[in-house]
C-alpha positions in Angstrom: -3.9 2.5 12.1 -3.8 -1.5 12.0 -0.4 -3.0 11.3 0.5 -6.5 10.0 4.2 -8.0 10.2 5.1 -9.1 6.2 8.6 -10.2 5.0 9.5 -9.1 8.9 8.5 -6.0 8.4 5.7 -4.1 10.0 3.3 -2.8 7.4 1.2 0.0 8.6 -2.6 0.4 6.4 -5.7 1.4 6.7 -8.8 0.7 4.3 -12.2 2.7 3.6 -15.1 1.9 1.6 -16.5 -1.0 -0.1 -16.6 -2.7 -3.5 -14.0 -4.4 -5.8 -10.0 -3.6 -4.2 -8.1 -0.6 -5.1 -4.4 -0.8 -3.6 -2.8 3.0 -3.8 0.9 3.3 -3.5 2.8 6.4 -2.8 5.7 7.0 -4.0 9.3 7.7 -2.3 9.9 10.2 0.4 6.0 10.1 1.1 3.3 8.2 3.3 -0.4 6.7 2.6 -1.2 10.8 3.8 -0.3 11.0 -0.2 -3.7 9.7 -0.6 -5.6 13.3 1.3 -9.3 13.0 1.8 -10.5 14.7 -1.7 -9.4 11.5 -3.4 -10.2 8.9 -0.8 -13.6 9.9 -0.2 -15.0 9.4 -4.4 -13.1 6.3 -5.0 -14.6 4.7 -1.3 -17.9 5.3 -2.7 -17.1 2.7 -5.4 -14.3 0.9 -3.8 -12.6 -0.7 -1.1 -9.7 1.2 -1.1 -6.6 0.0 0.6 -3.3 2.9 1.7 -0.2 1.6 3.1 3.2 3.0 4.0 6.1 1.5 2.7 8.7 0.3 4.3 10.5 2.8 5.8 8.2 5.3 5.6 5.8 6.5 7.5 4.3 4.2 10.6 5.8 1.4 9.1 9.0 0.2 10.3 12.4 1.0 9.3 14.9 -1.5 8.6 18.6 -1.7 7.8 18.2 -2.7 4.4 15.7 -3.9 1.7 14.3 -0.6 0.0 14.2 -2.1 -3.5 10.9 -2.2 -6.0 11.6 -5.8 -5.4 11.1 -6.3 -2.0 8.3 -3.2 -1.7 6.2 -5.6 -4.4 6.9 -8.5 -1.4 5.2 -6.2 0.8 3.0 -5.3 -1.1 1.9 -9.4 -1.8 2.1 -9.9 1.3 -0.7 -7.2 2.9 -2.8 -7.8 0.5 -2.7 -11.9 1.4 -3.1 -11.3 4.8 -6.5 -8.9 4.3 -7.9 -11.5 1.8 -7.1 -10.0 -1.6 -6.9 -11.8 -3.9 -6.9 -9.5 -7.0 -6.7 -6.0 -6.9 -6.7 -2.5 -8.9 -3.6 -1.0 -8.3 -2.5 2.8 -8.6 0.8 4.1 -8.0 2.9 7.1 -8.1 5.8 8.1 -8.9 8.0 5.0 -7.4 4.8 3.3 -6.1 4.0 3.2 -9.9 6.9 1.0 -10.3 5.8 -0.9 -7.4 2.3 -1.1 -8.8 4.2 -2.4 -12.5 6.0 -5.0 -11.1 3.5 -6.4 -9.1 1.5 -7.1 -11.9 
């Protein structure tokens, strides 16, 4: 999986498909693995849909502090200006649906 260094943090994503963006975010205690195939597969016919992992979770890196919506909506900003995104569906869960509220 690519990686990209935001808010110096390493962000590990992946995308699939093509069409207008769709950025899904999982929630705590999870990974972009959230996102299994059965989903990914339908919404790549129609999209290009972007997983991540959260800081902290999953490939991306752990660091010694900054686990706040706040700084995961950073993150988020900042992935999605380094792969050219410049507006987005977004669909959360659980806290990643926090994530996906304040980022709007």
């Amino acid at each position: 999986m690519p990686k990209v260094r935001v808010n110096g943090v390493e962000i590990c994503y992946r995308q699939t498909g093509d069409g207008p963006d769709l950025v899904l975010i999982h929630g705590l205690a999870a990974n972009h693995a959230f996102w299994n195939p059965e989903l990914l597969l339908p919404l790549a016919r129609r999209y290009r849909v972007t997983t991540f992992d959260l800081r902290g979770h999953g490939y991306s890196e752990i660091v010694p502090s900054g686990y706040t919506s706040v700084n995961m909506v950073g993150d988020l900003m900042g992935l999605m200006d380094h792969l050219d995104i410049e507006c987005a569906h977004l669909l959360g869960h659980s806290f990643g649906g926090t994530v996906a509220a304040q980022a709007a």
